[in-house]
N, C-alpha and C positions, 0 to 999 in steps of 0.2 A: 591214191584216192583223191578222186578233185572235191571244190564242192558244188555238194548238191544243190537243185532247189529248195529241198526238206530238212536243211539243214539248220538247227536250229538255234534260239539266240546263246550265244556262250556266257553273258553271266547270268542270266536266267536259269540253264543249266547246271552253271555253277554253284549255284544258290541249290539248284534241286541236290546234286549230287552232295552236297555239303551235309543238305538233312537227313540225307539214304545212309551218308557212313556215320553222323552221330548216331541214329536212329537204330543201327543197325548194334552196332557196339553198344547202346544202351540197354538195346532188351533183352541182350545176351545177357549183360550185368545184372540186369533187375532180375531172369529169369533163376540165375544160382543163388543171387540174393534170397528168393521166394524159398528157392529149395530149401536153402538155408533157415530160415524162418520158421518154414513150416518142423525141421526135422531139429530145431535145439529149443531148448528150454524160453519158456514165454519172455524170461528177466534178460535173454541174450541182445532182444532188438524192440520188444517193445510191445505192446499191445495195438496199439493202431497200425495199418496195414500199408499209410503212409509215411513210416518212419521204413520201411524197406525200400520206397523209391526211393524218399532222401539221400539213405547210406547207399544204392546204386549209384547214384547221382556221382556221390563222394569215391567211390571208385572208381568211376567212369574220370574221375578228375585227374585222383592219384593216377588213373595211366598214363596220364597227359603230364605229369608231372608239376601239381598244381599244390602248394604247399597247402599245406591245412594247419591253423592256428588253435591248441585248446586252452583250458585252463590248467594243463598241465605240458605244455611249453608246444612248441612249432614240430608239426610233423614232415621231415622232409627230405629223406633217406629213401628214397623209393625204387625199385629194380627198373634198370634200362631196358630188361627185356618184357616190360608191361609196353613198352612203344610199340611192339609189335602188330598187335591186333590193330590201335588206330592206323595204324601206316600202312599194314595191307588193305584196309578197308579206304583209307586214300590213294593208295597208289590205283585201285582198280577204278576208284570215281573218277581220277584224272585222264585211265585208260579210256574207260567209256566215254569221258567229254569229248574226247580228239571224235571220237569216232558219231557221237551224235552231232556235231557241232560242223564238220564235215571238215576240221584242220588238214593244213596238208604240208606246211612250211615248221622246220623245226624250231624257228624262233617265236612259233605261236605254243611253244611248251611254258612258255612262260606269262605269255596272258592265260591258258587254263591254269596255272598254278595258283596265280595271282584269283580267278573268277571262283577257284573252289578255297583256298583261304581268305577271303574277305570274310565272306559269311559263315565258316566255321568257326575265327575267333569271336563272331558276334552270338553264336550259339556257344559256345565257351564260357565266354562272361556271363550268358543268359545263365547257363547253367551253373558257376556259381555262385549265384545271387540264391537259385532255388535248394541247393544243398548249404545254406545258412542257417544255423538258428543260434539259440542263447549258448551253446557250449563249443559246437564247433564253426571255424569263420575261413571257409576257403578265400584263397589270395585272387583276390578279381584282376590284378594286371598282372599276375603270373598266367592265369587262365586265357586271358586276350594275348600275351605273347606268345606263349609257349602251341595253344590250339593254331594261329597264325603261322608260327617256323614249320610245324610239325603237318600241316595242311599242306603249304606252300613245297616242302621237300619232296614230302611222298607223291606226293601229288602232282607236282614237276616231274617226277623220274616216273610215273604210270605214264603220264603225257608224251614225254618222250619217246617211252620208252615203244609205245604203239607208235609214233611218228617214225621211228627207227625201224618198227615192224613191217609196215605199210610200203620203207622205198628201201627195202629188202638192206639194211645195213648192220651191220653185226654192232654189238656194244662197243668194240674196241675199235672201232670205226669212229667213236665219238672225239677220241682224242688227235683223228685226224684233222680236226678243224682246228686243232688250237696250232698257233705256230711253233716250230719243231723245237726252241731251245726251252719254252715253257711246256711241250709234251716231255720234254726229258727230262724233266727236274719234278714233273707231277709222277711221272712215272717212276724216279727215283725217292719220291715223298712214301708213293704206297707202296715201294716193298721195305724203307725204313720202319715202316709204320708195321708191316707183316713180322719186322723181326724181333721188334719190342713185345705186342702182340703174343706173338708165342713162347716170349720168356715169360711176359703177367700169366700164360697159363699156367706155362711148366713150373714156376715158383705154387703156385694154389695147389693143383695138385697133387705136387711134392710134399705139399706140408698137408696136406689132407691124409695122402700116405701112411704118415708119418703119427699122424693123429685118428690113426682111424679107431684105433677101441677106442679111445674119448669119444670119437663120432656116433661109436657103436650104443655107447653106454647113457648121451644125451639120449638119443632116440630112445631109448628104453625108458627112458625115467620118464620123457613126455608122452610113453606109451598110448599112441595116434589111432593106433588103430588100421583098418585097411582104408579106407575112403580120407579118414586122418593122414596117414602116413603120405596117400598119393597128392593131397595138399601140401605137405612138406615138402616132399621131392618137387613140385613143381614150382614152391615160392622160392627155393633153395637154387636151384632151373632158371630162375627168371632172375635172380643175384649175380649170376655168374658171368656176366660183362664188368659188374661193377669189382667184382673180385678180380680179373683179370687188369681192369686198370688200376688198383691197389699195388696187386704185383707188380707193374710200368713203374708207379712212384717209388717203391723200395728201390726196384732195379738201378734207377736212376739216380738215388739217395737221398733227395728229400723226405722220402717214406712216408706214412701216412698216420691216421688218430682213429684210434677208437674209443673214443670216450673224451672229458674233458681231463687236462694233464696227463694225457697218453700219448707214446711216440713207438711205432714197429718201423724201424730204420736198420739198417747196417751199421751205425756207432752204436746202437744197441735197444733194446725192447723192455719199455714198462708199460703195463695193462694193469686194469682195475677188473672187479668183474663183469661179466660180460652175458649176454640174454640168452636162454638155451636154446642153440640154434646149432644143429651139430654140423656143419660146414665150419663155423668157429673154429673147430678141430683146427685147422690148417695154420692159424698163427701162430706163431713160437712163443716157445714159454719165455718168461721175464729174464732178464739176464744179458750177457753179448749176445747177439746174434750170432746164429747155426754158423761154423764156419764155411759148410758146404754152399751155402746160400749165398755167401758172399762172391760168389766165381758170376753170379748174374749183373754184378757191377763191371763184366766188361762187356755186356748187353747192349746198350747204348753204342759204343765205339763201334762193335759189329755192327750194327743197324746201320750206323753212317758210312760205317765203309762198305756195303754193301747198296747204302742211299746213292755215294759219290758215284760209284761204278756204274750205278744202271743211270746216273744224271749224264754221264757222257762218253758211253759207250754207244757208238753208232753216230751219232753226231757230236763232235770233236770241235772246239776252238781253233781257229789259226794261230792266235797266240798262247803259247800254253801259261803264261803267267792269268789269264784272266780266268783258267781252269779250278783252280782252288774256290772263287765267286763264285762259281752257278752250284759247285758242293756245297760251301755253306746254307749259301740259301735254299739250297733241298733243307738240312738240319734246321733253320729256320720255320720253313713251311711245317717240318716235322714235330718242331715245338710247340707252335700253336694248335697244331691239332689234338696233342696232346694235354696243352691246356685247359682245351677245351671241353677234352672227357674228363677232365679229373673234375671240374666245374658240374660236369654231368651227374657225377658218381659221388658227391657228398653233397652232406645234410643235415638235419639233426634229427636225432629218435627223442622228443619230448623235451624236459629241462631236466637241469644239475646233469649227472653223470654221462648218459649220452646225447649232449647238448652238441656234441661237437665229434662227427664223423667223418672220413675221407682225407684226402690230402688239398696241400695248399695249391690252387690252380697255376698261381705266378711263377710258384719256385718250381713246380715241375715242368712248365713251359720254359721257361727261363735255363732250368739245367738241360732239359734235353735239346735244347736249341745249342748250347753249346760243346755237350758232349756228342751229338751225332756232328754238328757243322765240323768240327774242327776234324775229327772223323775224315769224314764226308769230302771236307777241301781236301786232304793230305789224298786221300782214292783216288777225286778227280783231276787232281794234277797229276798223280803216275796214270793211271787209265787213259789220258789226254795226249801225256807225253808220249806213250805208248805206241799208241794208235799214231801222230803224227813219225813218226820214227820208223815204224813199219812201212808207211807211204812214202818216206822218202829213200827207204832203202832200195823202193823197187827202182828210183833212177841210178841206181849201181847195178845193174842187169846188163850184162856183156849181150855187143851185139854178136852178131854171128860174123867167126872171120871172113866167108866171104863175100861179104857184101862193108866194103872198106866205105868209110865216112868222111866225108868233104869236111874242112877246117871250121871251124865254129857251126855246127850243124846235128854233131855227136851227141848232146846231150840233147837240142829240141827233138831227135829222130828215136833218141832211148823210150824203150818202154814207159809209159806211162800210166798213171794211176789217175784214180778219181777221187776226188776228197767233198766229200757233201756239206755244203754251209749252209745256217739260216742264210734267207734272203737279206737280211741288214747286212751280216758278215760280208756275205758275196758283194754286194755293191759297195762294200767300204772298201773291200780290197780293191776292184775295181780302179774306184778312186784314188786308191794311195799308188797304183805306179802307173795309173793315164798310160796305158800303154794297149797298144788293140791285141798285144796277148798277152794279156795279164789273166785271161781264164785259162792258159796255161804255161805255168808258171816252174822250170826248172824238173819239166817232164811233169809236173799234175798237172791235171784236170779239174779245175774246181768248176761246180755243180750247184746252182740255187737247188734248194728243197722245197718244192714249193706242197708236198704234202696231195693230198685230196684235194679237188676246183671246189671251192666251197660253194653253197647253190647259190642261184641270180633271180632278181624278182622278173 
């Protein structure tokens, strides 16, 4: 789609589509708020009709992940999967900007991301300034960062994601623009990250399993109701990324807190009590830890060695000593990302006892950085070797007897192979034997990679 004449200004745009997804996520909130209001007890929210916007206000925050300060300590344990609504609701504003604004280049995914978060973190902060009063004190520069990243992301990949739609390119089409040894090592980050991932479920699970009449028997005793119950199910729903990254920190052994002087680790589990919330179920009781549970401690080293394999499988090193590098730093890249949800997924529930929820960001970044790297190297140095070794065995391919081979000619006339390098690799080799056949080199073929033409203005 080129652009139009009618096409219109993009941060003006931006600025609109900004107030369509607050706007839009707000009266949703305010609307169940009301329902709410209207169907509990007068003492629940208040008599005046503007303490319902306020407390919308205040959720519409908490989705955002915006601490809220009381007099009975910082609230800030909040489910990862309240991100959801705002992000669909940005992903489609940044869809539509590409398309009113008349974008056509995909490096303009980042000026709409940039036009639709400006002005959502300045509506962020607006709003909370308006859900303040004398008891409750939302975090004003949590609110401007957090509305900012979460604007800026979603809203980046809608943008994209129609500029992708528009010049007919599939998603995985994205990673053809990046150059080939940094596509292998992102691509060996996301299926480390998938293997961790699925052990934080299967650890929740298993212990939900295992806890289910407990699970059975909270729910009875908070006796919810039907309309009740399906509030449970669905705030319990919206925990359950944050339960799955809990499960990563055990996995990996720093483990994590529930409460203040709590630790659920693999050297062992002490809890205090804990809020009835029948998911709880899944922790293990005080004591050593389950010994079945401990078999998820070799979680990590899978992930990395499944990280290393897909970091250089298909594109190979010429030297295989430099093969172990590009593994690490997949477990690298894996750590931080890790870091980063654990940073996500704690908080605190009020003061004193649950003052102090989730796991430490450092040490889980920190340990899984070096139990998937070291992982991770040992894979990509045999996956490397591998691969180089198979390529060289095909110049041991007998010719055919009758066709007899002239003296030094034998081996450039053997079958040959092709071996695919980044573009640095290829011209370094190049260079190291100055020779006008060094692209092929002892019957290979070596091959720049040069990927996708990336587009030209």
């Amino acid at each position: 789609m080129g652009a139009s004449a009618q096409a219109r200004p993009l941060y003006a745009s931006g600025g609109v589509g900004a107030a369509s997804a607050a706007a839009i996520g707000l009266a949703m909130l305010t609307t169940l708020t009301l329902v709410g209001w209207i169907a509990a007890p007068p003492t629940t929210f208040g008599d005046d009709i503007v303490d319902v916007f306020r407390i919308a206000v205040r959720m519409w925050l908490v989705g955002h992940h915006v601490e809220l300060v009381t007099p009975d300590g910082r609230m800030g344990l909040f489910p990862i999967g309240l991100l959801v609504l705002p992000g669909l609701l940005l992903y489609h504003s940044g869809s539509r900007l590409v398309r009113a604004c008349g974008l056509v280049r995909l490096r303009h995914a980042a000026q709409a991301a940039l036009a639709l978060a400006s002005p959502y973190a300045a509506i962020a902060g607006t709003l909370a300034l308006i859900g303040r009063d004398d008891t409750v004190q939302p975090s004003m520069l949590q609110a401007l960062v957090t509305g900012f990243l979460l604007a800026f992301l979603a809203g980046g990949l809608g943008a994209l994601r129609q500029l992708l739609k528009e010049r007919r390119i599939p998603w995985r089409g994205v990673l053809a623009f990046l150059p080939l040894r940094l596509r292998a090592v992102v691509s060996g980050l996301f299926s480390a990250s998938a293997v961790l991932a699925a052990t934080g479920a299967a650890l929740f699970f298993s212990g939900l399993a295992a806890g289910f009449p407990e699970a059975v028997e909270t729910t009875r005793g908070l006796a919810p109701g039907v309309v009740g119950g399906v509030l449970l199910f669905v705030i319990q729903l919206l925990y359950l990324p944050n339960a799955v990254i809990f499960g990563v920190a055990y996995a990996a052994g720093p483990g994590f807190a529930f409460g203040a002087d709590t630790v659920v680790a693999p050297t062992g589990v002490a809890l205090g009590p804990l809020p009835e919330l029948p998911m709880l179920a899944a922790l293990p009781d005080n004591g050593p830890a389950p010994a079945l549970s401990l078999v998820t401690l070799l979680a990590p080293f899978a992930a990395g060695a499944v990280g290393g394999w897909r970091s250089l499988h298909g594109a190979p090193v010429p030297v295989n000593e430099a093969a172990p590098l590009w593994g690490f730093i997949c477990g690298i890249g894996t750590g931080v990302v890790w870091g980063g949800l654990s940073a996500l997924a704690r908080g605190p529930l009020g003061a004193d006892r649950l003052a102090e929820i989730g796991s430490s960001p450092w040490q889980v970044g920190v340990v899984v950085a070096l139990e998937v790297g070291v992982s991770a190297a040992i894979a990509a140095w045999v996956v490397n070797w591998r691969q180089l070794r198979d390529t060289f065995d095909g110049v041991e391919t007998a010719r055919p007897a009758s066709t007899p081979a002239r003296k030094g000619e034998e081996d450039r006339e053997a079958a040959s192979r092709t071996l695919r390098l980044p573009r640095p690799q290829w011209r370094s080799l190049r260079r190291r034997f100055r020779d006008d056949d060094a692209d092929e080199l002892y019957g290979i073929t070596y091959e720049a990679d040069t990927g996708f033409d990336r587009e030209t203005d």
